[in-house]
N, CA, C and O atoms as CSV, one atom per row, in Angstrom:
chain,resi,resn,atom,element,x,y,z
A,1,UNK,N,N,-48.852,82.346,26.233
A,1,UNK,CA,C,-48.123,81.260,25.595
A,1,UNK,C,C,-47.742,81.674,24.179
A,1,UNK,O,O,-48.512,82.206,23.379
A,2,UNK,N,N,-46.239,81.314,23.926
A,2,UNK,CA,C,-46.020,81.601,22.611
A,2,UNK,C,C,-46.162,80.111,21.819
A,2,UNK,O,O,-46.114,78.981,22.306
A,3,UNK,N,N,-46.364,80.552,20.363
A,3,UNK,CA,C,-46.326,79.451,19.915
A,3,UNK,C,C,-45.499,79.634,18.768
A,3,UNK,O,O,-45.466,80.697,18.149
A,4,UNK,N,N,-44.734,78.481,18.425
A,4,UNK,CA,C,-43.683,78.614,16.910
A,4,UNK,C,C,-44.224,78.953,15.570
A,4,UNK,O,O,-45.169,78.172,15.461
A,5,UNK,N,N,-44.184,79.502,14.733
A,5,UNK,CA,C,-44.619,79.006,13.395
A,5,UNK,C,C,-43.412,78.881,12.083
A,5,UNK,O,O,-43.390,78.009,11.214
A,6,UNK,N,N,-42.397,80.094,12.261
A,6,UNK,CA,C,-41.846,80.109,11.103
A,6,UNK,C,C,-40.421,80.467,11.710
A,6,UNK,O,O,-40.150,80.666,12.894
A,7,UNK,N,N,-39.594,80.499,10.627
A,7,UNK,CA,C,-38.293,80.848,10.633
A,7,UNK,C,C,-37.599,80.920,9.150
A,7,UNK,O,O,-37.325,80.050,8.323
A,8,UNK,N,N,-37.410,82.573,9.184
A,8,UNK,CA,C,-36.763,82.911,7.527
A,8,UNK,C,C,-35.905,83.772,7.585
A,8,UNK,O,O,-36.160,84.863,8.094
A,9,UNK,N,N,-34.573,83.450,7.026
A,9,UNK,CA,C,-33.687,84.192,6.767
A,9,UNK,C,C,-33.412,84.702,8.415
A,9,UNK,O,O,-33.422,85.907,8.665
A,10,UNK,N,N,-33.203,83.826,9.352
A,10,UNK,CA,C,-32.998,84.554,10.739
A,10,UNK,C,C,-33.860,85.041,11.247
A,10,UNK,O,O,-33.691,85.230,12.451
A,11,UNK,N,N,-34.880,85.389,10.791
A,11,UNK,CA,C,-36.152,86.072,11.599
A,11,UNK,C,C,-37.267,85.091,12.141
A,11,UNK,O,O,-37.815,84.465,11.234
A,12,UNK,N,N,-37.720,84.820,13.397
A,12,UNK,CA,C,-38.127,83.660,13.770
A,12,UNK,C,C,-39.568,84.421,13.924
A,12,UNK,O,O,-39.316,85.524,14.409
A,13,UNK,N,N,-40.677,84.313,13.754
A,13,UNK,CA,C,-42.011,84.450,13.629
A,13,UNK,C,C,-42.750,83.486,15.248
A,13,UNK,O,O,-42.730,82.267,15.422
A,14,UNK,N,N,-43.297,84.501,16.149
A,14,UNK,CA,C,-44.045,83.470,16.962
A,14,UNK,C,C,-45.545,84.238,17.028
A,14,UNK,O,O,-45.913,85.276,16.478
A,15,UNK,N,N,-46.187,83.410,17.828
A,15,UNK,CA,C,-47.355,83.908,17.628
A,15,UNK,C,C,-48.376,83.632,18.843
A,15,UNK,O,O,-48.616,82.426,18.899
A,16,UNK,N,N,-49.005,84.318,19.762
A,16,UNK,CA,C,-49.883,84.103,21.190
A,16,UNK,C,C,-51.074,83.031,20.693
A,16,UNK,O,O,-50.993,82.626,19.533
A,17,UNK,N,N,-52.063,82.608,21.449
A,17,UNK,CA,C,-53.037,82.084,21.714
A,17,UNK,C,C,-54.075,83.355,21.056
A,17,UNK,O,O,-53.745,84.510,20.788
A,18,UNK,N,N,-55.395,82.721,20.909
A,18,UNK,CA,C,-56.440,83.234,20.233
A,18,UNK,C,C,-57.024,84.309,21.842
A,18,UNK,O,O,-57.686,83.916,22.802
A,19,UNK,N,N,-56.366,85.894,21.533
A,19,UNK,CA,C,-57.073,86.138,22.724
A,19,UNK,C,C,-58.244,87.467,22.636
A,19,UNK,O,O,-58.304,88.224,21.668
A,20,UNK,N,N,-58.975,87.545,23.631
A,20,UNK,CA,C,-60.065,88.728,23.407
A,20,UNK,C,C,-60.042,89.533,23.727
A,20,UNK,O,O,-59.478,89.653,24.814
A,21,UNK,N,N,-60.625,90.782,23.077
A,21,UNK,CA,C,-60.636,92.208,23.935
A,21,UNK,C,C,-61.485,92.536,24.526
A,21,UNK,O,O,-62.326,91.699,24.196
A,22,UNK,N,N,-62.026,93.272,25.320
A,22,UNK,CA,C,-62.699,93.345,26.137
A,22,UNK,C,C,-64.478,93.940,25.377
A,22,UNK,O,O,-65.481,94.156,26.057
A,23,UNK,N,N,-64.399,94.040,24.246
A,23,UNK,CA,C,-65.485,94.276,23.323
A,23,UNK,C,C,-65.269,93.190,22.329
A,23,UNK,O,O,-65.041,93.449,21.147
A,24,UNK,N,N,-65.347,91.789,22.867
A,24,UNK,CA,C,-65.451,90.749,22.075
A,24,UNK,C,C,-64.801,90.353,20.681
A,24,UNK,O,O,-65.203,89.429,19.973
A,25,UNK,N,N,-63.799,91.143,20.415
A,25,UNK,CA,C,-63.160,91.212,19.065
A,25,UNK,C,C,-61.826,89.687,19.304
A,25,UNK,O,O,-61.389,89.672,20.455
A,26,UNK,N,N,-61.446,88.949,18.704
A,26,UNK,CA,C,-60.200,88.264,18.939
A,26,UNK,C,C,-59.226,88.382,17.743
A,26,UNK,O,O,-59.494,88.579,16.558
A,27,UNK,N,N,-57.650,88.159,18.540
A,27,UNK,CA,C,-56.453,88.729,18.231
A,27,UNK,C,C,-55.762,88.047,18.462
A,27,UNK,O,O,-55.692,87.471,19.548
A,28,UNK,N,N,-54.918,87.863,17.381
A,28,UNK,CA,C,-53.205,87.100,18.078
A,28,UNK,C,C,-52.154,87.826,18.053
A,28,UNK,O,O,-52.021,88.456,17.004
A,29,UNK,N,N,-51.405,87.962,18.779
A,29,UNK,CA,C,-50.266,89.058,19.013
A,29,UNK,C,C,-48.854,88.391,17.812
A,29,UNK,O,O,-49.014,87.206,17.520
A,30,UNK,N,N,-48.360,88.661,17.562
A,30,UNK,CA,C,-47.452,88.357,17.086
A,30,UNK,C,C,-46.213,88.782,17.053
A,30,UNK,O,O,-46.113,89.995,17.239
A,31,UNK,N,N,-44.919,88.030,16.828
A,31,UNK,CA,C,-43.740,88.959,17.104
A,31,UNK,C,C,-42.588,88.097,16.339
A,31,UNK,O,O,-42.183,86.952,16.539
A,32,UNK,N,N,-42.247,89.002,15.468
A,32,UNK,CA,C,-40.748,88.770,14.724
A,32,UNK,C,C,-39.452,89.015,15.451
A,32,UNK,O,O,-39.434,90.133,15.966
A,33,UNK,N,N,-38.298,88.260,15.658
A,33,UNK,CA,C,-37.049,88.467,16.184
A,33,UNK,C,C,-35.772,87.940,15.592
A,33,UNK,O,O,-35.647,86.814,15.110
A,34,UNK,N,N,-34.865,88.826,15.668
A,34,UNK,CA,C,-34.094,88.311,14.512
A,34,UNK,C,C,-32.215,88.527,15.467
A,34,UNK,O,O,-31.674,89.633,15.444
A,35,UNK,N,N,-31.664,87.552,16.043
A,35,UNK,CA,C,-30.830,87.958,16.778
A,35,UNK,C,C,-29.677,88.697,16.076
A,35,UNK,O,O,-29.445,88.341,14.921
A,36,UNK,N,N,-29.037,89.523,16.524
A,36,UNK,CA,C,-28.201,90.765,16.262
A,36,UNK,C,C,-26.898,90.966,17.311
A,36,UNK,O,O,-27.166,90.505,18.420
A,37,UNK,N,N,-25.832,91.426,17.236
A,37,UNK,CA,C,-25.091,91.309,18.290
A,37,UNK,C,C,-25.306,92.051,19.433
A,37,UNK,O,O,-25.335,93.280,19.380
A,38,UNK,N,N,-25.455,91.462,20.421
A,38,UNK,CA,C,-26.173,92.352,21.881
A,38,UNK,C,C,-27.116,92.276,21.989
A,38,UNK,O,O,-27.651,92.857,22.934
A,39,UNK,N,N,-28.011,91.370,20.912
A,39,UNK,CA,C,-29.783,91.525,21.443
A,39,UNK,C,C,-29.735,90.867,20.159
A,39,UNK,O,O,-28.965,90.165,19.503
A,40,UNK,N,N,-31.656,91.740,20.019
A,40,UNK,CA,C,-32.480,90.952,18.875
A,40,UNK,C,C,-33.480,92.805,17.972
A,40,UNK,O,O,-34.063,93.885,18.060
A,41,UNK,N,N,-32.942,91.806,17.298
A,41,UNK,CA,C,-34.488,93.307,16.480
A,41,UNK,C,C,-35.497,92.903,16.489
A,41,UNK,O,O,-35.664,92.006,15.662
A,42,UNK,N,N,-36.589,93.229,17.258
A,42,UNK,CA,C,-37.786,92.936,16.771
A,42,UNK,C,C,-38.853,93.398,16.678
A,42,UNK,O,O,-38.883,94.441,17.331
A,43,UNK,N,N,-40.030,93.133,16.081
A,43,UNK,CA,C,-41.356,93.383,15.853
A,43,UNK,C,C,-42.742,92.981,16.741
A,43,UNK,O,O,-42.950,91.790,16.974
A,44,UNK,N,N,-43.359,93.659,17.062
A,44,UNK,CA,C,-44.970,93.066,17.550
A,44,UNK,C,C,-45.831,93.539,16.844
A,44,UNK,O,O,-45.761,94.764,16.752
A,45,UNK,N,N,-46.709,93.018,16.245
A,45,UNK,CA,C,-47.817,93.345,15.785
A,45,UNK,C,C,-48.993,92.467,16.245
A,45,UNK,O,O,-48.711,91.578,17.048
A,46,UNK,N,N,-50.553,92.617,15.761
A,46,UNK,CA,C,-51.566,91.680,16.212
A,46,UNK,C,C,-52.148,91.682,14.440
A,46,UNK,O,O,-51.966,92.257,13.367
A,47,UNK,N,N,-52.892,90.665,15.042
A,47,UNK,CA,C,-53.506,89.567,13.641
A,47,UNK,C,C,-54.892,90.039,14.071
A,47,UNK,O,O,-54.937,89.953,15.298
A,48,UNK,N,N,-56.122,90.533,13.544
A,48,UNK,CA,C,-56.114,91.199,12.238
A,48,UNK,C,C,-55.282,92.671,12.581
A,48,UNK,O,O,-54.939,92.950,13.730
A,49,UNK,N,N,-54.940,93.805,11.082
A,49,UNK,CA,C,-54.889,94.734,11.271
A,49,UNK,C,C,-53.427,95.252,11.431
A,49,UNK,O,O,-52.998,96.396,11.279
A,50,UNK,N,N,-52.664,93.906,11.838
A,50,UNK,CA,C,-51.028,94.552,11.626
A,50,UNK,C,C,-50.381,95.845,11.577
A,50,UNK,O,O,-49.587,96.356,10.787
A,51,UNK,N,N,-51.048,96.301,12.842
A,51,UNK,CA,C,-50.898,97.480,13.164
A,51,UNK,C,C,-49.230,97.311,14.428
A,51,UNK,O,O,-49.228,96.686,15.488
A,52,UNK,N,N,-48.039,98.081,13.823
A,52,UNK,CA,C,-46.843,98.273,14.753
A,52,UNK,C,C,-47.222,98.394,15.899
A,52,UNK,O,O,-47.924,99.384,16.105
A,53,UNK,N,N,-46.957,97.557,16.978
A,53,UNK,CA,C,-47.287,98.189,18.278
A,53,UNK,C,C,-45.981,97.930,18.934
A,53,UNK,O,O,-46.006,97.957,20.164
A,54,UNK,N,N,-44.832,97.681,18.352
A,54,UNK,CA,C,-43.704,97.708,18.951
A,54,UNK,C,C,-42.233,96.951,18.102
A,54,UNK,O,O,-42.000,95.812,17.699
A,55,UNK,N,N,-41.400,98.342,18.100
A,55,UNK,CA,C,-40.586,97.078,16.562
A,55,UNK,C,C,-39.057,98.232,17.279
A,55,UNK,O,O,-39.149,99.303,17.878
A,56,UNK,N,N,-37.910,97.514,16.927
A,56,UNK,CA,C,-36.667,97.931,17.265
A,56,UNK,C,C,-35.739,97.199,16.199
A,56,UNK,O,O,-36.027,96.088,15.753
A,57,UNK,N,N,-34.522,97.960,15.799
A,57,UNK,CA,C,-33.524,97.024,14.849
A,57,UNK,C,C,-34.304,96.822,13.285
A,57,UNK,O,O,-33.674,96.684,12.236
A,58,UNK,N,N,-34.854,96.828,13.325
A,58,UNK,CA,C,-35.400,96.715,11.744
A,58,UNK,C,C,-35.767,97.964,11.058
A,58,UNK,O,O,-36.355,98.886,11.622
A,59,UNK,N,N,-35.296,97.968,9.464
A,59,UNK,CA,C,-35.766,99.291,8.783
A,59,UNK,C,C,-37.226,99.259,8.354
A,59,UNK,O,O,-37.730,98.264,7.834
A,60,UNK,N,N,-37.667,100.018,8.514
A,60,UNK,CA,C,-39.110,100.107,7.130
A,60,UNK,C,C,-39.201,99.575,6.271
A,60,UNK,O,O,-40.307,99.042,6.191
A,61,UNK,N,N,-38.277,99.304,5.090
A,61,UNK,CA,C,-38.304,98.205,4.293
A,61,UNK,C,C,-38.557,96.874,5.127
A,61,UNK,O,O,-39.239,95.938,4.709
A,62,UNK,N,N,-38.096,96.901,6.016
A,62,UNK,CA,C,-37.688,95.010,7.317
A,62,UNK,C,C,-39.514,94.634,7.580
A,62,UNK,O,O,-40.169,93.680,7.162
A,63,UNK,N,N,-39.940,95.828,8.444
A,63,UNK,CA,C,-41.149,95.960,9.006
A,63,UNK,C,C,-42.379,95.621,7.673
A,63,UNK,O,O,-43.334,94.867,7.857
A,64,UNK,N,N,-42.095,96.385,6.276
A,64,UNK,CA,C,-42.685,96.428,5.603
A,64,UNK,C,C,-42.843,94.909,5.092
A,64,UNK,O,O,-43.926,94.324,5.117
A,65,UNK,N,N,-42.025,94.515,4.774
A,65,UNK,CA,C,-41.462,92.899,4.524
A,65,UNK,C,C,-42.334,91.798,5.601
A,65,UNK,O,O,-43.087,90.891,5.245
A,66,UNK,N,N,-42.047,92.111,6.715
A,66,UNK,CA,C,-42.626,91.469,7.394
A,66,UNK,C,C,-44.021,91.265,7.930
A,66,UNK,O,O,-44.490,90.177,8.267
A,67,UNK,N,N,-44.523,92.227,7.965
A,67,UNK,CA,C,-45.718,92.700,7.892
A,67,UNK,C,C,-46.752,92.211,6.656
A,67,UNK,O,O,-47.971,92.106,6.789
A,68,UNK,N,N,-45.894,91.898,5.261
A,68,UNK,CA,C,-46.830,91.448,4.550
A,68,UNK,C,C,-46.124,89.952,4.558
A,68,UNK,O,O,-46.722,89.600,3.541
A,69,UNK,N,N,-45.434,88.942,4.846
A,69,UNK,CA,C,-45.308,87.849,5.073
A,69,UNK,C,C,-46.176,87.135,6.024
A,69,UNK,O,O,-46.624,85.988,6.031
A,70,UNK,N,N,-46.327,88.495,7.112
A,70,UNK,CA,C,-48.089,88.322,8.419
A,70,UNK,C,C,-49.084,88.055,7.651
A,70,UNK,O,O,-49.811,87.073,7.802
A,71,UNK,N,N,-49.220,89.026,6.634
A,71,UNK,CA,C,-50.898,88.909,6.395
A,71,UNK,C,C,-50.993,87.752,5.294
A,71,UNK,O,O,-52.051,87.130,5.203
A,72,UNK,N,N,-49.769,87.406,4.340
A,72,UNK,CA,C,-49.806,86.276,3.650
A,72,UNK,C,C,-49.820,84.580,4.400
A,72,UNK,O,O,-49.970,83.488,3.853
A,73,UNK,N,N,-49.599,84.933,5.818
A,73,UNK,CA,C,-49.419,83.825,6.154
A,73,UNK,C,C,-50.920,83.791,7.692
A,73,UNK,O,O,-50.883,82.937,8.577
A,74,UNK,N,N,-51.833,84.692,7.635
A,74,UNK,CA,C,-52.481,85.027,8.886
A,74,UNK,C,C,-53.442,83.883,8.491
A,74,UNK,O,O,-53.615,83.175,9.483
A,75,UNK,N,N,-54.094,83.457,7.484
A,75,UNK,CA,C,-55.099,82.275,7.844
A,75,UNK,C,C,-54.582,80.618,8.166
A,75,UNK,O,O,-55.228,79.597,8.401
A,76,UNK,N,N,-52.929,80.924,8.040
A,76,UNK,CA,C,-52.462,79.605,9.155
A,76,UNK,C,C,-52.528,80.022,10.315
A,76,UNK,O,O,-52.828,79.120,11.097
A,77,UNK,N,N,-52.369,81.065,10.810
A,77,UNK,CA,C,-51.435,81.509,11.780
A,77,UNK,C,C,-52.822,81.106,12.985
A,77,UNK,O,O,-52.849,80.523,14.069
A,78,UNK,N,N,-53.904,81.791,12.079
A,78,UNK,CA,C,-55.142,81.781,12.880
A,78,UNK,C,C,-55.650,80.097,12.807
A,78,UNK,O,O,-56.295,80.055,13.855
A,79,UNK,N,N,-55.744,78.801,12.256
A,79,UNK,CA,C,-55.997,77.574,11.601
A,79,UNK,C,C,-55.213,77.289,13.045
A,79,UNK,O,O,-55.867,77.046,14.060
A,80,UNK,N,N,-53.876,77.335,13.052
A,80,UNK,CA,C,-52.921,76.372,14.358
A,80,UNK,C,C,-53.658,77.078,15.539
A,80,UNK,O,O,-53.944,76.316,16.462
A,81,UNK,N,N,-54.014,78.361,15.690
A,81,UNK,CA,C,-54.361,79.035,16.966
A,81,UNK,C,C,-56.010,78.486,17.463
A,81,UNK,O,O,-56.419,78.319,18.612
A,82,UNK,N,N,-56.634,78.316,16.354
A,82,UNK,CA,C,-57.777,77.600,16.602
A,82,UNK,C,C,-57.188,76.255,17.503
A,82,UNK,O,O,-57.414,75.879,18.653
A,83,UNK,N,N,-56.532,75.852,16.668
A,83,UNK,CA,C,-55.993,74.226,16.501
A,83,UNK,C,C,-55.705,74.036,17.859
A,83,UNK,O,O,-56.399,73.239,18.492
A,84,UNK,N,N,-54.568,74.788,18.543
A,84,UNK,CA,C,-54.190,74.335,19.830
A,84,UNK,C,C,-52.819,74.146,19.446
A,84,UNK,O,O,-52.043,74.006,20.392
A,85,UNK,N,N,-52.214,74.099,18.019
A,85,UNK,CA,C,-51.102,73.457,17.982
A,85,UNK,C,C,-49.851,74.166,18.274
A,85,UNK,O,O,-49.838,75.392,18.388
A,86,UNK,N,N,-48.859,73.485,18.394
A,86,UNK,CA,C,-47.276,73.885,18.672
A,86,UNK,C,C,-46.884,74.645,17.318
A,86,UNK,O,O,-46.064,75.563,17.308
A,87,UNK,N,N,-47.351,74.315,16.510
A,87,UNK,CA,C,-46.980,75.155,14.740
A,87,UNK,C,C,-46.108,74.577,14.163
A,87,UNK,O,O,-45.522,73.625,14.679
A,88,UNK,N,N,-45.834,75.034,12.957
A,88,UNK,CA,C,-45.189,74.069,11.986
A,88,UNK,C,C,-43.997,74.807,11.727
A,88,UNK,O,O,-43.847,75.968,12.106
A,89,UNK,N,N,-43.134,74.148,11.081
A,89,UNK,CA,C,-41.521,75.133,10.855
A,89,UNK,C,C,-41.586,75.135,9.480
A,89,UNK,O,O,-40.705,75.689,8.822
């Protein structure tokens, strides 16, 4: 399940359910998309650790940008994922 949280400058921010790894650690996947003509650019990363695990259309500066808008915004991100909620715009 995705869930909403943000939307800036065209880039729409969603974010998975609170999920586990198989050595008890939990993670939310996350993914930036930003539509483009013919598609979308976008990003995946997971919450903690914002580590790239999949990004297209965006520069290094984009990724870099975004990536710290993640970690400035990860103790909501994680608060609604506790929560259950649909997220806030």
């Amino acid at each position: 399940m995705k869930n909403f949280f943000s939307e800036l400058d065209d880039v729409t921010l969603t974010y998975s359910d609170i999920k586990t790894t198989a050595d008890g650690m939990e993670y939310i996947r996350i993914y930036f998309e930003k539509p483009i003509e013919g598609g979308f650019s976008f990003l995946e990363s997971v919450i903690p650790g914002l580590d790239v695990k999949e990004t297209e259309g965006f520069s290094d500066d984009e990724v870099t940008d975004l990536l710290g808008y993640a970690n400035r915004n990860a103790f909501i991100i994680w608060r609604l994922a506790k929560e259950g909620s649909a997220g806030i715009a």
